[in-house]
Structures are given as structure tokens and as C-alpha cells.
VOKE-754524 format. One record per residue (C-alpha): x, y, z; residue number from 1. Coordinates in nm, 2 decimals, padded with zeros to 4 digits. Layout:
<nodes>
{px:X; py:Y; pz:Z; num:NUM} $
...
</nodes>
This chain:
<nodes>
{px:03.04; py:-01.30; pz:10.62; num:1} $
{px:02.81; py:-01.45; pz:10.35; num:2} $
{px:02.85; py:-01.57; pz:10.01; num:3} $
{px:02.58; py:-01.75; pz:09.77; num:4} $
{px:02.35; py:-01.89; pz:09.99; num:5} $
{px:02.51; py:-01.93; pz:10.34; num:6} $
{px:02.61; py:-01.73; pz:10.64; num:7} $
{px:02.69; py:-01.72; pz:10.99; num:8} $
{px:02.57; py:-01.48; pz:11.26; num:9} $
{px:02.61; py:-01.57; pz:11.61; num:10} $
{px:02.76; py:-01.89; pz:11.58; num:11} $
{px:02.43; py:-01.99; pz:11.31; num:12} $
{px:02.46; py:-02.13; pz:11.02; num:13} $
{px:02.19; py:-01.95; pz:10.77; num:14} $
{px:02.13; py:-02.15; pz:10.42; num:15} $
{px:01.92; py:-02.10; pz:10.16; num:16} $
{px:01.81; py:-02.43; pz:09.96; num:17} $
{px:01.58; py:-02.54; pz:09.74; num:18} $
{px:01.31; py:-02.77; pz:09.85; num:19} $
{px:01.36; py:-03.12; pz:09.82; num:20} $
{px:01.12; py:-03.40; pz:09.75; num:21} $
{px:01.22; py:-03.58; pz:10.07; num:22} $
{px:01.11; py:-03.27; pz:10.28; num:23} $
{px:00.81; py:-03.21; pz:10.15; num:24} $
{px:00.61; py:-03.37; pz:10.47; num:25} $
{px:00.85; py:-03.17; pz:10.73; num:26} $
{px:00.81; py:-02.83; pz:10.54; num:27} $
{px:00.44; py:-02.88; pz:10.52; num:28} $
{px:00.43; py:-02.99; pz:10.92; num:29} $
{px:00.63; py:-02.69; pz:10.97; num:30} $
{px:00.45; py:-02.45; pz:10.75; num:31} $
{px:00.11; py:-02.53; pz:10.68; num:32} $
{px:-00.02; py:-02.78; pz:10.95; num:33} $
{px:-00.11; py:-02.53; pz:11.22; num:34} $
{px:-00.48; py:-02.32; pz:11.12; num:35} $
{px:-00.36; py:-02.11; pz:11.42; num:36} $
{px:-00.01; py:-02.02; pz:11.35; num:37} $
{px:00.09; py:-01.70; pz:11.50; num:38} $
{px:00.30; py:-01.63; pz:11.12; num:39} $
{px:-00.07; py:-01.64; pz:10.96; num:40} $
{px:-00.16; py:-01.34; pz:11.13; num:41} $
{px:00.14; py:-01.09; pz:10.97; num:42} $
{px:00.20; py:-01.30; pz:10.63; num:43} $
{px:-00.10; py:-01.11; pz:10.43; num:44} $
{px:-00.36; py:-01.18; pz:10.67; num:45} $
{px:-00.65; py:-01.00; pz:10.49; num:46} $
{px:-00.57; py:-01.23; pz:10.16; num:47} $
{px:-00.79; py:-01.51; pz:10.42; num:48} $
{px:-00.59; py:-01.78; pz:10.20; num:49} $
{px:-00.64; py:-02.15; pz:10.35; num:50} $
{px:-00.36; py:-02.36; pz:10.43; num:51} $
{px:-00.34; py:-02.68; pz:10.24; num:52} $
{px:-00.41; py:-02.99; pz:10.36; num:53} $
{px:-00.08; py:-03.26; pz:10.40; num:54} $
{px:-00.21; py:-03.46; pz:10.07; num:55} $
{px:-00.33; py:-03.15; pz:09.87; num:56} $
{px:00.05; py:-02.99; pz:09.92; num:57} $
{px:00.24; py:-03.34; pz:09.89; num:58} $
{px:00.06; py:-03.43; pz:09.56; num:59} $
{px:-00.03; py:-03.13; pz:09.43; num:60} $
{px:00.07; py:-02.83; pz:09.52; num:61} $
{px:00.47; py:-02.88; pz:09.58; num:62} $
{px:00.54; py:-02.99; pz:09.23; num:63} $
{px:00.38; py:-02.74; pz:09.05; num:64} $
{px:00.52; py:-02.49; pz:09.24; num:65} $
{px:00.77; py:-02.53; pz:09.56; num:66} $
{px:01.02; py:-02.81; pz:09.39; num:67} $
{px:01.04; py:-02.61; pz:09.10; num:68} $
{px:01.02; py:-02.25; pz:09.18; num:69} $
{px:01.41; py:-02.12; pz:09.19; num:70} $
{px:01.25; py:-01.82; pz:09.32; num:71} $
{px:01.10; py:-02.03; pz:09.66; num:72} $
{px:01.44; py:-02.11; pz:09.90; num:73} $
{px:01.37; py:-02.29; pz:10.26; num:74} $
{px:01.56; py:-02.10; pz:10.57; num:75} $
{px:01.77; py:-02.35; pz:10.72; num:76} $
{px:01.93; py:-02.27; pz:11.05; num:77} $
{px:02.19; py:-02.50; pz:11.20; num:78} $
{px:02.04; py:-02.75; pz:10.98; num:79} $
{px:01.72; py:-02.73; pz:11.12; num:80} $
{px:01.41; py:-02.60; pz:10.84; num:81} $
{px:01.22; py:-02.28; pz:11.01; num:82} $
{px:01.11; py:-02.06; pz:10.71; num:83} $
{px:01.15; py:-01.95; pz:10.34; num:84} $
{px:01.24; py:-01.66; pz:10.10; num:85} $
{px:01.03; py:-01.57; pz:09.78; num:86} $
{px:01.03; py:-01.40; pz:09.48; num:87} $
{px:00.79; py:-01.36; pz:09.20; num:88} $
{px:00.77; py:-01.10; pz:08.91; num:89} $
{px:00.43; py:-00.91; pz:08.97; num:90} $
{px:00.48; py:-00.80; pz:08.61; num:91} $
{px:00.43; py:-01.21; pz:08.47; num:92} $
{px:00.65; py:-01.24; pz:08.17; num:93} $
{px:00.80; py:-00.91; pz:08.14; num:94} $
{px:01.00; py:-01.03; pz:08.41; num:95} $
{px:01.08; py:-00.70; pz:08.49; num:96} $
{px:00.92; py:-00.63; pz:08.82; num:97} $
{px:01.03; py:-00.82; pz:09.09; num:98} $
{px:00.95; py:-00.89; pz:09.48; num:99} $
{px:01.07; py:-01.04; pz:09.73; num:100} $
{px:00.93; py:-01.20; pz:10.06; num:101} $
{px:00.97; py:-01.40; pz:10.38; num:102} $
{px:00.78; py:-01.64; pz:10.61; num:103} $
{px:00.92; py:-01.74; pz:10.97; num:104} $
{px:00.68; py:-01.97; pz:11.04; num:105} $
{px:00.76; py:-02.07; pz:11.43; num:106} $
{px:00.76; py:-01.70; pz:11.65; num:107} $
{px:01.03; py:-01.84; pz:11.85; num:108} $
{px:01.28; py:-01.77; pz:11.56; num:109} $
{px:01.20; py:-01.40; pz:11.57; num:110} $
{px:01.38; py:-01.16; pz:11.69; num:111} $
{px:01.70; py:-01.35; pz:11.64; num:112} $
{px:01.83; py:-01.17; pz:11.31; num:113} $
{px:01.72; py:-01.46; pz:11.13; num:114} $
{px:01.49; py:-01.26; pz:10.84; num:115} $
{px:01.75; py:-00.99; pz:10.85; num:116} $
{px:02.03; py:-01.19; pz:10.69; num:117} $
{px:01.82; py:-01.45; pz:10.50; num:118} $
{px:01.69; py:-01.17; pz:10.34; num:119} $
{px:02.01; py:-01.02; pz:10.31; num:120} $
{px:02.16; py:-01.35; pz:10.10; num:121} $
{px:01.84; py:-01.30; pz:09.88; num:122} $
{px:01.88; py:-01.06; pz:09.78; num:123} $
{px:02.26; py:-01.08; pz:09.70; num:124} $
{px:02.16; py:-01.41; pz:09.51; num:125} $
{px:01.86; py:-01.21; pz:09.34; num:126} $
{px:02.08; py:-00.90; pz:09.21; num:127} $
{px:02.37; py:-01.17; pz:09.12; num:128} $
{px:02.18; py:-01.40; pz:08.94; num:129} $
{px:01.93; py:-01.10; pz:08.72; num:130} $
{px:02.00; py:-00.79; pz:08.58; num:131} $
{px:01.74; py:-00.60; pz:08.75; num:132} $
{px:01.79; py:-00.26; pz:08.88; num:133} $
{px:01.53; py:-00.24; pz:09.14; num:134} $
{px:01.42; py:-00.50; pz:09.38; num:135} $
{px:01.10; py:-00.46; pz:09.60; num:136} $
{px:00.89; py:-00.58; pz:09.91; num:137} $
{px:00.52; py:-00.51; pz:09.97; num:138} $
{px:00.35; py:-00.53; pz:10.30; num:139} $
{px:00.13; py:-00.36; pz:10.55; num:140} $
{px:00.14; py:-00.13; pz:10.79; num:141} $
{px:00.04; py:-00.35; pz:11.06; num:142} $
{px:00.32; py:-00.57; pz:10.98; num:143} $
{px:00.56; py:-00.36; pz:11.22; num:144} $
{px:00.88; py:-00.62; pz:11.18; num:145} $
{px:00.88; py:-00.64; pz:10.79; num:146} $
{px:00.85; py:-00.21; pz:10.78; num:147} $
{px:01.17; py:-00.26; pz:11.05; num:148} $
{px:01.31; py:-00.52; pz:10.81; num:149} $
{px:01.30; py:-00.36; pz:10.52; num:150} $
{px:01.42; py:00.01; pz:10.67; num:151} $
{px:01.71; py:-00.23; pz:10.83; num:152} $
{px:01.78; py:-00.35; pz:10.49; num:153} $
{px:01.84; py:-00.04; pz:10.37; num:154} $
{px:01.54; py:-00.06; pz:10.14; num:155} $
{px:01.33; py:00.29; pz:10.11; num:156} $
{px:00.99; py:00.35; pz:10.15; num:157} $
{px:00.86; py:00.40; pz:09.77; num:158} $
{px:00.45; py:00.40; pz:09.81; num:159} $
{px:00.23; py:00.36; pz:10.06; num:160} $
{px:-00.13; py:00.33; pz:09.97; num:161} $
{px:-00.38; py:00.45; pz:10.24; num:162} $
{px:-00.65; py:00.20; pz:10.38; num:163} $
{px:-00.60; py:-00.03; pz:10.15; num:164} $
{px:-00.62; py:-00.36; pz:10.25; num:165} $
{px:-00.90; py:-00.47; pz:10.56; num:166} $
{px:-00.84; py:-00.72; pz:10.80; num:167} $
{px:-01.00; py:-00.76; pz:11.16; num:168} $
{px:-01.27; py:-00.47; pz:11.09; num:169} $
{px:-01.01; py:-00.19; pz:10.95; num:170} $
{px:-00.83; py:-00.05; pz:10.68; num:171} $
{px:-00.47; py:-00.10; pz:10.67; num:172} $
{px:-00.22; py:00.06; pz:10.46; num:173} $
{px:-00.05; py:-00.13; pz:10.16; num:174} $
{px:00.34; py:-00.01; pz:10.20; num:175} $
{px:00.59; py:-00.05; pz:09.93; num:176} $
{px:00.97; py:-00.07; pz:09.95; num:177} $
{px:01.25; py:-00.14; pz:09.72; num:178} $
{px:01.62; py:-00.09; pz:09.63; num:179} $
{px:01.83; py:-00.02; pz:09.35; num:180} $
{px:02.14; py:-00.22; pz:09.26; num:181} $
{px:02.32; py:00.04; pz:09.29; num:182} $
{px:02.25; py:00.10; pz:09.63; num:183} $
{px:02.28; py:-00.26; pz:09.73; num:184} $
{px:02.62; py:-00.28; pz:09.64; num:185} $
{px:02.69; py:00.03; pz:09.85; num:186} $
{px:02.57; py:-00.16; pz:10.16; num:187} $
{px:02.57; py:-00.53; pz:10.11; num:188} $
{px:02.90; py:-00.54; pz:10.33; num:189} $
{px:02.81; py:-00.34; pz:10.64; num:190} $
</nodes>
């Protein structure tokens, strides 16, 4: 089951949506108000970016980027706000490059299936709505979950660049994934 930007697994209800300006102050308690955040540790950890602060995101931040990105969608399950999908073209204004991500920001939503088919309706909303023949995701090795993701997704390993990003004193593989259209639309359905 799944079309556009809803499905059920399990008797939840996954959405995708666009952030709205009323939700700005719950997304950023969810997101960005915990330093310590267990989600901070796997989400490009060796980038050291710092969270921003309620009035920096609020004023700033969200509408020059969240409330207007249609490549930024919030994870709702069962109504309830717990993470978001990306997207962004690493090639700028070619447009021709594109990949994907996502946050769970609350470890108690893992391991429920939850990434595994809101990334699923992303990228069946991705391939619908461009006319891109490859999609891709980038992470590390020590980010065991997305590598499982992305393998579950049906997404192959395309590169893998040794010790090349360091976080708590060592080298860590950048790994690369992707997936054609035309393989997409030989498993979306399974």
C-alpha cells in the first residue's frame, strides 16, 4: 500500500508533509533542542555541525530553507511529527545529481520500519515528480542502519571511498549508493 505521500504498515499511518509555519517550534523541540541526541551521532557526525538555537531556526533558518524546500518533507506517524526526508542536488543547478536522506530523530522510532517506507514514498515521489534516472544516498560505514536501509531498498553499493571521513579518533569510509529508475519500478511494489 502507498501512494503520493502516505502509507500504512502495521496499522501506522506514514505521511510525508511539508513543514508548516505553525510547527516550526515542535519540529525544532523535536529536532534540534537536544545537544545530546542519540540521532547526532549517525546523521554525519564528523561534519561537527551545531544545532540551532529555538530563535536562530524560528526566525531565520526555517524560512530560508525548511518552509520552502519541496525537497525537505517531515515523517509523520499516526499524526505524531518524529523525523524528515531530504533531497538536494549535489550538482547545484545542473540539477542532475540527486540525493536523498533521512533523520529519525527520537531512537525509540527505530527499528520499527519507519525509515524503510518513508524512504520508500520518497523516493516514489522523487522518481514521479523528476526525470532523473539515478537516485542516490551517501553515508558512512559506521552508520550500520542506513548501509541496511539502503541494501533493503534495493539501492546498490556504487563507491565507497576508504578512510575518508574521521570522527571519534578514526577514519571512516564514505559509502555511496543509488538506484536507477528503471530498477525502482521493478521493485517499488514488493
Amino acid at each position: 500500500m502507498g501512494e503520493g505521500n502516505l502509507t500504512q504498515i502495521n496499522k501506522l499511518k506514514i505521511e510525508l508533509q511539508q513543514l508548516k509555519q505553525a510547527e516550526l517550534t515542535k519540529f525544532w523541540q523535536l529536532a534540534f533542542s537536544d545537544a545530546e541526541a542519540e540521532w547526532i551521532n549517525w546523521n554525519g557526525p564528523y561534519f561537527a555541525e551545531p544545532l540551532p538555537n529555538k530563535l536562530e531556526f524560528i526566525q531565520e533558518i526555517s524560512s530560508k530553507d525548511y518552509l520552502i524546500d519541496p525537497f525537505k518533507k517531515i515523517i509523520w506517524v499516526d499524526n505524531q511529527m518524529v523525523g524528515m526526508v531530504s533531497a538536494r542536488y549535489v550538482d547545484g543547478d545542473l540539477k542532475r545529481w540527486l540525493e536523498i536522506g533521512i533523520c529519525l530523530y527520537q531512537s525509540a522510532t527505530w527499528r520499527q520500519h519507519i525509515g524503510y517506507y518513508s524512504l520508500k514514498l520518497w523516493l516514489d515521489q522523487l522518481f514521479r515528480e523528476t526525470d532523473l534516472p539515478h537516485i542516490g544516498l551517501t553515508t558512512w560505514s559506521g552508520n550500520y542502519r542506513m548501509l541496511g536501509l539502503a541494501e533493503k531498498l534495493g539501492m546498490k553499493k556504487e563507491a565507497q571511498v576508504r578512510q575518508f571521513r574521521y570522527w571519534q579518533n578514526q577514519y571512516w569510509d564514505s559509502v555511496k549508493y543509488g538506484i536507477l529508475r528503471t530498477e525502482w519500478q521493478q521493485i517499488k511494489d514488493k
